[in-house]
N, C-alpha and C positions, 0 to 999 in steps of 0.2 A: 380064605380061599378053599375051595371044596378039590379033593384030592379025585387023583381016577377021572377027571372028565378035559384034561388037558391033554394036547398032544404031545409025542416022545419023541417025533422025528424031525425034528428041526434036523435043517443043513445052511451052507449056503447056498443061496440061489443069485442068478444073474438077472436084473432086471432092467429092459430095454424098452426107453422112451422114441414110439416110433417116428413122430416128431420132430424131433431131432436127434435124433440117433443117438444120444446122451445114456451112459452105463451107469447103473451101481449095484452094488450086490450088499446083500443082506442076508438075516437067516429066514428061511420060511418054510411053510409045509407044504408048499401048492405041487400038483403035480404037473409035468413036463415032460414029453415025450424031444425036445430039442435042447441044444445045447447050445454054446459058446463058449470060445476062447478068451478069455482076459488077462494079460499080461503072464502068457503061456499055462494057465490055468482052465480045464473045461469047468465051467457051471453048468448047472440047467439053466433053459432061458424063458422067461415069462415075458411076453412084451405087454406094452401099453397103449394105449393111444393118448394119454398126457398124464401129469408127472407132478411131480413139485418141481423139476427141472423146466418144465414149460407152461405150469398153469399161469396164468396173467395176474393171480392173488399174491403168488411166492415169488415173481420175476419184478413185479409192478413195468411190467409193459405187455400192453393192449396188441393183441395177436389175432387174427382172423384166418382161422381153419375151415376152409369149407373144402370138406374130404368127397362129397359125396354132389354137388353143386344144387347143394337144399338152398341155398336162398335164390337161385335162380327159379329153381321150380314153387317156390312159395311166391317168389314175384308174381310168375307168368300165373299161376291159379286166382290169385288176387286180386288183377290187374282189371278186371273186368267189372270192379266193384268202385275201382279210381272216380273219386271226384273230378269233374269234370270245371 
């Protein structure tokens, strides 16, 4: 392992699966202008938008996110190509 090119500042950090609201905390370097509370403790808070807490590989169940209503707009763009 080459010396000098690793970081110094590990802390814990809070991280928040937005998801399902699901917490864990780890060490990490990332920075964070937010916090939270966890069991009367502030961390910083990194959130997510999925997880090992809710990906469908680490849960083994099949979950459908549509945050943004992309598969409606890929339908209706589409639709015009429909076999008939």
């Amino acid at each position: 392992m080459q010396k000098g090119i690793h970081p110094e500042n590990y802390r814990l950090v809070a991280f928040k699966d937005m998801s399902n609201d699901e917490v864990f905390i780890t060490k990490s370097t990332a920075d964070t202008n937010e916090t939270i509370d966890v069991e009367g403790t502030e961390y910083p808070l990194i959130k997510l938008e999925i997880s090992r807490l809710s990906h469908p590989f680490y849960t083994g169940e099949s979950k459908l996110i549509d945050t943004a209503g992309r598969i409606d707009k890929f339908k209706n763009k589409y639709s015009k190509f429909k076999k008939k």
